[in-house]
C-alpha positions as CSV (number, residue, x, y, z in Angstrom):
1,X,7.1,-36.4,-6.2
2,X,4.5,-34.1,-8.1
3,X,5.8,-31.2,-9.5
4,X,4.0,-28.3,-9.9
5,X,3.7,-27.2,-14.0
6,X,2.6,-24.0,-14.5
7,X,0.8,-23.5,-17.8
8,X,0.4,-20.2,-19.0
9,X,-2.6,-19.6,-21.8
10,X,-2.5,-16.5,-24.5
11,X,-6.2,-15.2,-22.3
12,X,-4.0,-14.9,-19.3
13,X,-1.0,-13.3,-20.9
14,X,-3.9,-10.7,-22.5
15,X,-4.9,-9.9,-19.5
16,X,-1.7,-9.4,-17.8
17,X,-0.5,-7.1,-20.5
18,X,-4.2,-5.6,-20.4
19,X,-3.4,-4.5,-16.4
20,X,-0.3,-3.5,-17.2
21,X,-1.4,-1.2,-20.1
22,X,-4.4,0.1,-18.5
23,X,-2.2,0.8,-14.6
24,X,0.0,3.0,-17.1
25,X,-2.9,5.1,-19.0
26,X,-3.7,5.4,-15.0
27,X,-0.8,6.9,-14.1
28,X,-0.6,9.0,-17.0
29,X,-3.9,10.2,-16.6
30,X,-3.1,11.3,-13.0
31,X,-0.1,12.9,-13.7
32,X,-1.6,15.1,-16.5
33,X,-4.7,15.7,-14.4
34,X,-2.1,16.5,-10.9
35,X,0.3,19.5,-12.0
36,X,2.4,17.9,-8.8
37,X,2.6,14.4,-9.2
38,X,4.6,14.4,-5.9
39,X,1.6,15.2,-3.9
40,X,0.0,12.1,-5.3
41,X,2.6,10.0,-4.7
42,X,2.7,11.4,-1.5
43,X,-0.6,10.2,-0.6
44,X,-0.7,6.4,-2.2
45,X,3.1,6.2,0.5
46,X,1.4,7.6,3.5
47,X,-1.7,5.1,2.8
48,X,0.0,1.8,1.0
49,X,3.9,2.5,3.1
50,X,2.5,2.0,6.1
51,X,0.3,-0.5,6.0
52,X,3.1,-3.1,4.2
53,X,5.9,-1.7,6.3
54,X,3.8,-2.3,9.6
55,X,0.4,-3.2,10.3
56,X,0.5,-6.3,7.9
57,X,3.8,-7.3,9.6
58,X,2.3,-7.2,13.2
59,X,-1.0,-8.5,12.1
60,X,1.2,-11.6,10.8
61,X,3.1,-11.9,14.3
62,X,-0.5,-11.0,16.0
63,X,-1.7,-13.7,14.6
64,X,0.7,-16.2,14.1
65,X,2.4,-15.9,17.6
66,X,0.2,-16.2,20.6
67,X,2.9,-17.3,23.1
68,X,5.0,-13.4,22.4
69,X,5.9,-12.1,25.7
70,X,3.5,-9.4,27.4
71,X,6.5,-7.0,27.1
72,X,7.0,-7.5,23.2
73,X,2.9,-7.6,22.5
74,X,2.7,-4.1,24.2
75,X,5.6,-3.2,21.7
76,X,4.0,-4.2,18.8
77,X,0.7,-2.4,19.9
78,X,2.4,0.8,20.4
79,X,4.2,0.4,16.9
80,X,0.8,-0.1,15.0
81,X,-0.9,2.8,17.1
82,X,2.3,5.0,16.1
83,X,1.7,3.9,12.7
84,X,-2.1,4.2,12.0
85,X,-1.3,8.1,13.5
86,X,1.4,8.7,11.9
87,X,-0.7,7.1,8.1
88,X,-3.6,9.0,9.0
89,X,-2.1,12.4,9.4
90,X,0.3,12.1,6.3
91,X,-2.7,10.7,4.2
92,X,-4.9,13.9,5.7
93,X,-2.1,16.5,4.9
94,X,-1.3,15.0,1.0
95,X,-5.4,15.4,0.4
96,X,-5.3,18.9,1.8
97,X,-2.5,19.6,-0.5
98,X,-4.1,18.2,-3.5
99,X,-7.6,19.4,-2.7
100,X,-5.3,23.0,-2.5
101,X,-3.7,22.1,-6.1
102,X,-6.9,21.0,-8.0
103,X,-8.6,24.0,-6.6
């Protein structure tokens, strides 16, 4: 049987620490420029939250399933029009609120 090595060189362990350092002066810059963080976080929920808790989920079942019962696939359209509302209005009120903070 093969078996899968993984070999790890000191560019790509660089670079990993390099994202990791540069996602954290990020953040930091964010949260010194945003006196409410909250409203921040708020906003990358409303926008990353639903789209892992729900549309990639149905597009995997869309996709992957093409034998679902007409009752289930009106189901799952509902959810993802539920959620794409739902994402759109919480990502709409955590920009007016920070538009309202930076201002």
């Amino acid at each position: 049987m093969n078996e899968l090595i993984i070999v790890e060189s000191w560019e790509y362990t660089r670079n990993c620490y390099l994202v990791r350092v540069g996602f954290l002066v990020f953040v930091f810059g964010m949260s010194v420029c945003i006196d409410k963080m909250s409203i921040f976080v708020s906003l990358v929920g409303s926008l990353c939250g639903t789209s892992l808790g729900y549309v990639i989920p149905f597009l995997i079942i869309h996709y992957m399933d093409k034998e679902i019962p007409l009752w289930k696939a009106f189901i799952n359209w509902m959810v993802l029009t539920m959620t794409i509302v739902f994402g759109v209005l919480g990502a709409f009120t955590s920009l007016i609120d920070l538009v309202k903070d930076i201002a």
